[in-house]
N, C-alpha and C positions, 0 to 999 in steps of 0.2 A: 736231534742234537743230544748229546752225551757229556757232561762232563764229569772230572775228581778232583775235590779241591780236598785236600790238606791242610790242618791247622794245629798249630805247638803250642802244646800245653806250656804254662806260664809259671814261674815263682818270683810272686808280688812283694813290697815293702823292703828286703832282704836288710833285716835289723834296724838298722835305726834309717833306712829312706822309707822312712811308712807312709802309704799313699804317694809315693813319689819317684819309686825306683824299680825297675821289673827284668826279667830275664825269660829268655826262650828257648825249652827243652827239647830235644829228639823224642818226643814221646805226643803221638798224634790221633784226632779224630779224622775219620777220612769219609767221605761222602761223598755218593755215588748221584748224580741226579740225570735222568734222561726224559726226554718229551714222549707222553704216553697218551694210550686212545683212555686212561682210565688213572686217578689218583691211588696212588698205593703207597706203603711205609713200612719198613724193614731194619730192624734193629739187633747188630752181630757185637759184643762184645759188652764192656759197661750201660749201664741200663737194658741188657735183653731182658731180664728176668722182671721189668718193673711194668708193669702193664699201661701206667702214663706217662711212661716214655714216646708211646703210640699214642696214646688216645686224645693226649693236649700236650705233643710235640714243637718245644720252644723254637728250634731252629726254621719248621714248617711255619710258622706262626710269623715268624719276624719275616724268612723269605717271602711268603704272600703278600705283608704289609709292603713289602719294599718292590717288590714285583709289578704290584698290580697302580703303585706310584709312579714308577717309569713307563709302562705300560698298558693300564688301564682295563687290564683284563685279567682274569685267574683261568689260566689255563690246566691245565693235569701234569702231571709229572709222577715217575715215581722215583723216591727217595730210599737208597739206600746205606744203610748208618753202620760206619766199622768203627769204635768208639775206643778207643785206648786209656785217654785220661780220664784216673775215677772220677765220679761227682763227691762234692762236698769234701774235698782233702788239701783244700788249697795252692792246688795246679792247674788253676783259671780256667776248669769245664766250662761256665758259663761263658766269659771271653771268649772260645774256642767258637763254643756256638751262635752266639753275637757274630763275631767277624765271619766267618765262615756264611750265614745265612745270609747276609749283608752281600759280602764276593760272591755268593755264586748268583741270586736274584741277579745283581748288576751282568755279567758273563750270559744266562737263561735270556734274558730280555737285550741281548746284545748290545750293551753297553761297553764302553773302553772299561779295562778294572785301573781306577786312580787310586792307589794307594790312602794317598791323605783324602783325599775325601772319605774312602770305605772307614776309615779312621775316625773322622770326626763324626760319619755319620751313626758309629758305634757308641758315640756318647748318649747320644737320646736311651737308649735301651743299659749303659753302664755307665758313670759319672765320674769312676774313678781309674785313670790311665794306666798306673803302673802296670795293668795286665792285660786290658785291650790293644796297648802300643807297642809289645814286645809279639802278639798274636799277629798284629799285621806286618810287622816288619821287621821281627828277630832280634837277635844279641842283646845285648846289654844297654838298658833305655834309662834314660833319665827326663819326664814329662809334665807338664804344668797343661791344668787348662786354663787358658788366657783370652777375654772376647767368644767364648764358647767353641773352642778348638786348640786344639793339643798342637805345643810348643813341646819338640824333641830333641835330645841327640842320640844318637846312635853309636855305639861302640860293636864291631864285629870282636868274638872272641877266638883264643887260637886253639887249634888242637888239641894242646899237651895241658888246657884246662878242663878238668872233668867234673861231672856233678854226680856223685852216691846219693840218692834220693831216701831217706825213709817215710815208709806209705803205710802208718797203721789201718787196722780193721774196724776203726773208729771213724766217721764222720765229725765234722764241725760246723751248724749252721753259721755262716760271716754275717748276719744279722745279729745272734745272739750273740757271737765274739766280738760285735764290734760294740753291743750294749752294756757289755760290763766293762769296758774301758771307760776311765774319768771322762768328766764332762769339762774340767778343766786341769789345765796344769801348772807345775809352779817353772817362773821363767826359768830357772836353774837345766831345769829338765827339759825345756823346749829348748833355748842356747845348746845341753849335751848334745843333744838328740843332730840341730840343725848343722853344728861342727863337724860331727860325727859322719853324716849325709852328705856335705861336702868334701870330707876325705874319702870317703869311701867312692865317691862317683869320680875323685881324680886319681883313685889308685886302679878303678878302671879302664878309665881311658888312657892312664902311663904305663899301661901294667904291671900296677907295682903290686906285684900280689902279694907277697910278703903282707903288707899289712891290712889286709882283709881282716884280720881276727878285730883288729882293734877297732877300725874304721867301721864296722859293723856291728859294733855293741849299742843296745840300744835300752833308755828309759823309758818308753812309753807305752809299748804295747805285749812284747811278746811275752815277758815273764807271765805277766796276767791273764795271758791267755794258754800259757801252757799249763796252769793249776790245773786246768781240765783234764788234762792228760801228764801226769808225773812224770811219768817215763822218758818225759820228751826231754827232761832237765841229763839224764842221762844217756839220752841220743848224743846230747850237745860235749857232755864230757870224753866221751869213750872218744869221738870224732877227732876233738883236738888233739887228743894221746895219741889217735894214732895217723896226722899230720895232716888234717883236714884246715883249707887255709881260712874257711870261716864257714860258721854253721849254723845255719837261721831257721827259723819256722817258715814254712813258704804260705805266704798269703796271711790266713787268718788260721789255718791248719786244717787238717792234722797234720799233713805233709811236714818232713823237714826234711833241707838243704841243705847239701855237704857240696863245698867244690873245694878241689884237690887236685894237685900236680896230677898228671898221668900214669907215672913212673909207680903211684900209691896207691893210685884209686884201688886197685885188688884188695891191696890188704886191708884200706879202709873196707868196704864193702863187705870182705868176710869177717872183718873184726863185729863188726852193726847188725850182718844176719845169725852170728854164733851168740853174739847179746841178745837179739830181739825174736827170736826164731817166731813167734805170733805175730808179727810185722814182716810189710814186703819189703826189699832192698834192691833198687835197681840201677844197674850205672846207665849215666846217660849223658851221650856228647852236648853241648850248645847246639844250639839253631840260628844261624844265621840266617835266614830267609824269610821266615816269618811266613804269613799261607801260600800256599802255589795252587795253582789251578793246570789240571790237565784236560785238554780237549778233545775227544775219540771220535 
């Protein structure tokens, strides 16, 4: 048995739905796995060059746990890894690999792939949705976990919205971005924040994109996390000049998020790489699908 499951990379929080609101990128880890006389491991793109990519392999780790749960055994396979989303930039590598190790065990041990369950059963291994729930089922999510499973909606998005990604050379551990954020907040800021997340998840789903900019301004997290990386405050400006309809830190970062009319994204993206030329700049459609799996 053969299979290729495909998994979209992710950008979490987007401004002020922090921990609460997530989107799904064209940009993917792809994994090869087939039944072998012998265990092997093969790593082509991000993480080639890291030697514990192989050696305490998160995806191998979690598909065994979950393998040898529905079926009782640990069999061989060999895993081969085409890895597109960097690690550590705020484009949910981890999610990727969570959901991803999760579908394909379930698929290997021939199980139905359910959706919501691969879903919830991603929360044991990640606690926060906004990026596990856009990895298993695409577009534009808005997620609570309620009784220990994730309460969704889904919004597909269209064509002629595009995302200009910038992807510095910088990593961000989301442990230490998430420790220098307050430990409390004043109501004022929690009400901005909560209004704000509310608009913006119905300009969403109406597609009122027009006001992205506003509905996506947020108090609580990213200013404070982008001190880390200065540059990012002028990622955010140049983007608005030149028609970007809202532009957020993705995740915890480094990554930031530009989505943009179609008709602009060019010029956004040349304007961002002629600014940041030591930064990557990539366009990138929405994902509506969330992982797929193919069977050879």
């Amino acid at each position: 048995m053969k299979i290729t499951i495909k998994v979209p990379a992710t950008s979490a929080n987007l401004g002020s739905g922090f921990d609460a609101l997530g989107l799904a990128l064209q940009l993917y880890n792809e994994t090869v796995i087939e039944t072998s006389s012998y265990f092997s491991i093969s790593v082509k793109g991000e993480g080639s060059n890291k030697p514990h990519v192989k050696a305490n392999n998160i995806f191998v780790n979690i598909f065994y746990d979950v393998y040898k749960d529905l079926t009782g055994k640990r069999d061989n396979f060999r895993f081969s890894f085409f890895n597109s989303i960097p690690f550590s930039r705020g484009l949910g590598s981890s999610s990727a690999v969570i959901v991803g190790a999760i579908a394909s065990a379930y698929k290997m041990a021939n199980f139905k792939i359910d959706k919501e369950q691969i879903l919830n059963q991603a929360l044991i291994y990640e606690a926060h949705p906004d990026n596990i729930t856009p990895a298993v089922h695409g577009g534009f999510i808005s997620a609570v976990v309620h009784e220990n499973r994730v309460v969704k909606i889904k919004k597909e998005i269209p064509n002629n919205i595009k995302a200009v990604v910038v992807i510095p050379n910088i990593t961000m551990s989301t442990a230490h971005s998430r420790a220098v954020l307050p430990k409390q907040y004043k109501t004022k800021d929690a009400v901005f924040n909560l209004s704000h997340a509310a608009l913006l998840s119905s300009a969403f789903m109406s597609e009122s994109w027009d006001i992205l900019k506003i509905a996506s301004q947020d108090v609580m997290h990213e200013d404070i996390r982008m001190k880390n990386l200065s540059e990012l405050f002028e990622v955010r400006r140049i983007a608005y000049k030149e028609g970007a309809l809202m532009s957020t830190l993705s995740g915890s970062g480094s990554s930031f998020l530009n989505l943009v009319y179609e008709k602009y994204a060019n010029r956004l993206s040349n304007a961002l790489k002629s600014s940041f030329q030591e930064f990557k700049v990539v366009e990138l459609n929405i994902d509506n699908d969330g992982f797929t799996i193919l069977e050879s």
